[in-house]
N, C-alpha and C positions, 0 to 999 in steps of 0.2 A: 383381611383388611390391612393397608399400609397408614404409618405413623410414621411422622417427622421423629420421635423420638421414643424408643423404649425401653423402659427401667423394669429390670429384674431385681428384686429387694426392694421392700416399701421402710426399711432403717433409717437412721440419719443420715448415713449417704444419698440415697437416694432421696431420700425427703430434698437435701441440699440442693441435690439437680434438679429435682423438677420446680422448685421454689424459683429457683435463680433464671430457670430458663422461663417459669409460666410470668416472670416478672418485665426481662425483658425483650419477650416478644410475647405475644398474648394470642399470637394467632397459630403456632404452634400445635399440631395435634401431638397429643403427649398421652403415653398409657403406660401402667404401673402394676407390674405382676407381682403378684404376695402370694405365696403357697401355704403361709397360717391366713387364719380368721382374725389377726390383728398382727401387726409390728412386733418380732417380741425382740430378743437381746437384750443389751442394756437400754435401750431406750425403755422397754414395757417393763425387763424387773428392775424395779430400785428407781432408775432415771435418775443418778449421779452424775453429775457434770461438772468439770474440769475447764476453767476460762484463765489456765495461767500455762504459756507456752515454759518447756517443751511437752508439761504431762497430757495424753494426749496426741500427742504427735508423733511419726518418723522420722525422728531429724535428719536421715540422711537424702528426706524430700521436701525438706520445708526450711524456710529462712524466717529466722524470728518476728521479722518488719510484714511480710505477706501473711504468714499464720494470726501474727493480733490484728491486721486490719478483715482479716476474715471471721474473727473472734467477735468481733462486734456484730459484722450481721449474724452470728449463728445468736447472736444475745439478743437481737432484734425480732428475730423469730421466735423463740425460745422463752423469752421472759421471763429470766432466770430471780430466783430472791436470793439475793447471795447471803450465805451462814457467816455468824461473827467469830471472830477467832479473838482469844485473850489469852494474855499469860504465854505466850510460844518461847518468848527468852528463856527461860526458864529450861523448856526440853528441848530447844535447840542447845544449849550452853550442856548439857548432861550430854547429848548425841556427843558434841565435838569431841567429850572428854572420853570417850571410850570410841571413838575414831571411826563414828558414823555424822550424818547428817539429817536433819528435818527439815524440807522442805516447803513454804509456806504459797500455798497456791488460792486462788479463787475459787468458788466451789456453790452448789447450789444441790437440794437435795429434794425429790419431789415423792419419793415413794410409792412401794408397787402398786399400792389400792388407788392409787389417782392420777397414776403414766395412763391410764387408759383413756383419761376423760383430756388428757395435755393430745395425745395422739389422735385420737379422734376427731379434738378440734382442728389440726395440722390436715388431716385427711379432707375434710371438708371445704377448710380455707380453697384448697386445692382443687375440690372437684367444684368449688364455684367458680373457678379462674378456667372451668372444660377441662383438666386434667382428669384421663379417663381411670379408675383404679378400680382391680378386678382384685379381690380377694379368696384365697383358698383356691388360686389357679396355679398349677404348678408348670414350668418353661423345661425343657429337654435340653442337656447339654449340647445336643448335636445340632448345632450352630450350623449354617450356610451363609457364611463369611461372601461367597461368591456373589451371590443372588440375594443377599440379605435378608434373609427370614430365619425365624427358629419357628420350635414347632411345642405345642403345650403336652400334656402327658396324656389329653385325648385326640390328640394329632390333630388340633386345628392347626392352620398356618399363620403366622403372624408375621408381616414385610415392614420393614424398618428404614430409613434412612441413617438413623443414628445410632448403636445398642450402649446403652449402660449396664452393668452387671456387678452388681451390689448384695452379694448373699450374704455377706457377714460372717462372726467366728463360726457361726455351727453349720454355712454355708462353706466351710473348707475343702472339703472333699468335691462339691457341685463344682467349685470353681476349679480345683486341678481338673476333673472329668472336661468342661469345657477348653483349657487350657490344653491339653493332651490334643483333643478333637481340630484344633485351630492350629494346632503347632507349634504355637503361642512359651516361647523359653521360660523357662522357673525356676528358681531357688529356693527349695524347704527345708533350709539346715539348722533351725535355732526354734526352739521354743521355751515356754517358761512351764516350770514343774514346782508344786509346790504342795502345802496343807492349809486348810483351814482351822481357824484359832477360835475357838467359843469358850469365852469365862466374863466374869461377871464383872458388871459396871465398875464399883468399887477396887477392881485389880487394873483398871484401864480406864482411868479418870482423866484423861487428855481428851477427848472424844467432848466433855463437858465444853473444853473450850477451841476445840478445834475436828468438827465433825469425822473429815476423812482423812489423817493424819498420814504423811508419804515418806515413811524413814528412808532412808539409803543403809546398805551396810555392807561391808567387806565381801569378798567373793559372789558380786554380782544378785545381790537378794536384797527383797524391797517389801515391804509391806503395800498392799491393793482391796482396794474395795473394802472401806470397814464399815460395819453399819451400826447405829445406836439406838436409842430411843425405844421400837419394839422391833428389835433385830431377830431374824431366821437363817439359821443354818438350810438350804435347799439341796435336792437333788437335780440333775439333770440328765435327761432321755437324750444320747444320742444314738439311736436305734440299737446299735450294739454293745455299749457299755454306758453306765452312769458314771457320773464327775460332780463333784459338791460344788456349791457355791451359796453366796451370801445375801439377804435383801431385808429391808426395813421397810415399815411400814410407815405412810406418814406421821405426821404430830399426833391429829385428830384421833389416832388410833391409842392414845396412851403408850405406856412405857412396860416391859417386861424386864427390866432391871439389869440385860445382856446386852454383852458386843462382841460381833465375831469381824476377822480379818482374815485376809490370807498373806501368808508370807510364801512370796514365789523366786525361784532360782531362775534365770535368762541361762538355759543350755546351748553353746554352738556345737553344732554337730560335722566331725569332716570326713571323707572316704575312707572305709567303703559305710560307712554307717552314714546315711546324708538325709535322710526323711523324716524331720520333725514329725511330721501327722503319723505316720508307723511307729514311730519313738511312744507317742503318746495311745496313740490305739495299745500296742503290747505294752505298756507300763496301766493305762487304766484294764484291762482287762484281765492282768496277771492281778490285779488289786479285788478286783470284782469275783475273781474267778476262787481267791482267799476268803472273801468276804461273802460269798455263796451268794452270788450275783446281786450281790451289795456294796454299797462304799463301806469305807471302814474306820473306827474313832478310837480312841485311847485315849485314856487319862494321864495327863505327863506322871500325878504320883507313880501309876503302872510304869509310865516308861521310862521313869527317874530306876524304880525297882527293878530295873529289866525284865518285866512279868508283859503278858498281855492281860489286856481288860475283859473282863468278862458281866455279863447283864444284870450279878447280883449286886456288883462291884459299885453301880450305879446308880449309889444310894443317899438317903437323905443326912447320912454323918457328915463325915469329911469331905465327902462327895456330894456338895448341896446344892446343886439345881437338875432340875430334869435339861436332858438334851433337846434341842428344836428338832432336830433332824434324828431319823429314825435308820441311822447305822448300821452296820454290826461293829460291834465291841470285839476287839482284834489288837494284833502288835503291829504297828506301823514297819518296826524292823523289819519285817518278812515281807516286805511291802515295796516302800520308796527304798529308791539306789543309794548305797552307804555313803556313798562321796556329797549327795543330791542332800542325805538329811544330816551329814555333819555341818554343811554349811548353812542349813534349816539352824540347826539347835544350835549353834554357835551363835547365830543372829539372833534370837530367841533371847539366848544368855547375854546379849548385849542389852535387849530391849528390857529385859528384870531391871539391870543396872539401871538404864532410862527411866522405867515404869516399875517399880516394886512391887510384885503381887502377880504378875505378868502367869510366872512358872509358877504360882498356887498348883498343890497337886489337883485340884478340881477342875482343872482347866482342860478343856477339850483339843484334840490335835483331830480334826477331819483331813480325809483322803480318798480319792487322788483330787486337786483342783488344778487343774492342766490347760493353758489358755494356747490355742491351738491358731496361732494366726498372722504365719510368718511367711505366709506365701511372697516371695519376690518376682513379679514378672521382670521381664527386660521390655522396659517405656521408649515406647520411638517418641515420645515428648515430653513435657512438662504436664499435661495435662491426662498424663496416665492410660494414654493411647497404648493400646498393642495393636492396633491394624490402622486405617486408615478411617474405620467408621465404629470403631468396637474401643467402649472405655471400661477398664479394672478398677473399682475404688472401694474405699471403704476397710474395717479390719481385714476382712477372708485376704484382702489383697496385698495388704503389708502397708497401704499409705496411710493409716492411723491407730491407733491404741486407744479410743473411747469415742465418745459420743459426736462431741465439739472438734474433734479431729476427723471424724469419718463424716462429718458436715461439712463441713471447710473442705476436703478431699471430694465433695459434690458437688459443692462453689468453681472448686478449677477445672472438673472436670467439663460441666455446665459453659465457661468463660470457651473453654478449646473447642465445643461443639457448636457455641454460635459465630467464633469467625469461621469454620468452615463452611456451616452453611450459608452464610453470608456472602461468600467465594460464590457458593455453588447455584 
């Protein structure tokens, strides 16, 4: 079958292109390949969203005046409730003085147990407008650029006028394997390395008045993704290694009395060591491979003590909450790179100063959480072309960092594809 347009990732990127394109033009044959049974990423765990340029974005592809007038339609789409924020002077004025920053962004927060019923609805809107969407179909990186067809993983053929290619962060690896095939030039030199933070409400009572709080601090490390209310420390499957990460559950769901964050390091990498995704593949699985093919946790007490943690340790005294995530109990030391986790603990020991209670010895350090999505193609346009008919967007590709930026990165990529066919 031939389509005017086919979108690989059914994400927010691609959600953005096929929105903007089935909006305007409507005659359009559009189809949309999803190799899960739903949308996942940030869109399906958590659905945190960011509506204040630059979080969100790649600034070195985006100009402040284009990204917020694209911010509005992703909020038009999206219909975001935005979270209230109080009291920020306060920990902004503590940041300055120990010579960090807090950041006061827009923000809206839908959580995991009800991204599905927000996606679903998006999916449908969609297929009432004839946008075709094939779910748990998976696309073959060997692209035919010439002839314009790819080919699905039971070898039917699929002919395009247009291709979009939207896998997202855990689509990393798909998209180099396609970029290789296409001849398609890249840059994988940087990625962010970090731990997950689990301690309890009471030690991180900012969150009361500012949901996803975005420190900045010295040596390139940032606090990302915190979640409150009934917050979960998670794993994640990437075939070969697991990675922690974090998700909350809506309102409705009550409150478990925890909040987890990550604080991540931005690594650049330069020859001959140049491949973020390999960086992160052998740093999680030197972790996994410690942790007996497990992520791994520690109790700061432990690593205040230079001791590792161990499961008895993980008790209802000093040590009073159960962990969400089901770990191994381990020394982070043997683990993350020394250079990687002094600039971790240094930041850390700023945020105590910030937040009192921060470093309670009860507080949890998870590892590895590894955000893997620094692919750099080289764009023959604005609009995130690498060939004449083939568009790169979304995280896996470098043009955004969340949700509302790999939406917006669908919107331009969408605007480039209907003046050409308009040419054509």
């Amino acid at each position: 079958m031939k389509y005017d347009v086919v979108i690989i990732g059914s994400g927010p990127a691609g959600l953005g292109a096929a929105f903007h394109l089935s909006e305007k033009k409507n005659d359009l044959k559009i189809l949309i390949l999803e190799k899960e049974k739903i949308c996942s990423g940030g869109l399906l765990n958590d659905c945190k969203q960011n509506y204040t340029f630059p979080i969100g974005f790649t600034e070195e592809y985006w100009e402040q005046k284009e990204a917020e007038h694209l911010l509005n339609t992703v909020q038009d789409h999206l219909k975001p409730s935005f979270l209230e924020k109080t009291n920020l002077e306060k920990y902004q004025r503590r940041a300055e003085k120990v010579g960090s920053k807090l950041i006061k962004i827009k923000q809206s927060h839908v959580g995991t147990d009800k991204s599905k019923f927000l996606i679903t609805g998006l999916l449908d809107t969609l297929r009432n407008r004839g946008v075709e969407i094939r779910l748990k179909t998976e696309a073959k990186a060997n692209i035919d650029a010439i002839k314009k067809k790819l080919y699905l993983s039971d070898e039917t053929e699929i002919r395009y006028k247009k291709l979009i290619i939207s896998p997202g962060r855990k689509g990393f690896s798909y998209l180099q394997e396609v970029m290789n095939h296409l001849s398609v030039k890249y840059i994988d030199n940087s990625l962010d390395v970090g731990i997950r933070i689990e301690t309890k409400l009471e030690y991180y009572p900012i969150v009361l008045d500012y949901y996803d709080p975005k420190f900045y601090f010295p040596g390139k490390v940032r606090t990302f993704c915190t979640n409150s209310g009934f917050a979960l420390v998670t794993k994640e499957n990437y075939h070969h290694f697991y990675l922690v990460n974090g998700h909350a559950l809506s309102p409705d769901k009550g409150k478990n009395g925890l909040v987890n964050f990550a604080m991540l390091k931005t690594i650049g990498l330069e020859a001959p060591v140049s491949s973020g995704q390999q960086m992160a593949i052998y740093l999680a699985r030197l972790a996994n491979e410690i942790g007996g093919g497990n992520t791994i946790m520690q109790r700061v007490g432990d690593f205040r003590a230079g001791k590792r943690s161990r499961a008895e340790t993980f008790n209802l005294d000093l040590y009073d909450f159960t962990p969400t995530c089901s770990a191994c109990a381990g020394d982070l030391g043997l683990t993350v790179p020394s250079k990687i986790m002094r600039h971790i603990w240094h930041s850390l020991k700023l945020l105590d100063a910030i937040m009192p209670g921060v470093l309670h010895p009860s507080t949890i350090m998870y590892y590895p959480e590894i955000k893997m999505y620094a692919n750099k193609p080289f764009f023959i346009d604005k609009h995130f072309a690498v060939t004449d008919d083939i568009y790169l967007i979304g995280d896996g590709a470098g043009t955004s960092r969340g949700i509302t930026g790999a939406w917006a990165s669908g919107i331009r990529a969408a605007v480039g594809i209907l003046k050409k066919l308009d040419k054509e």
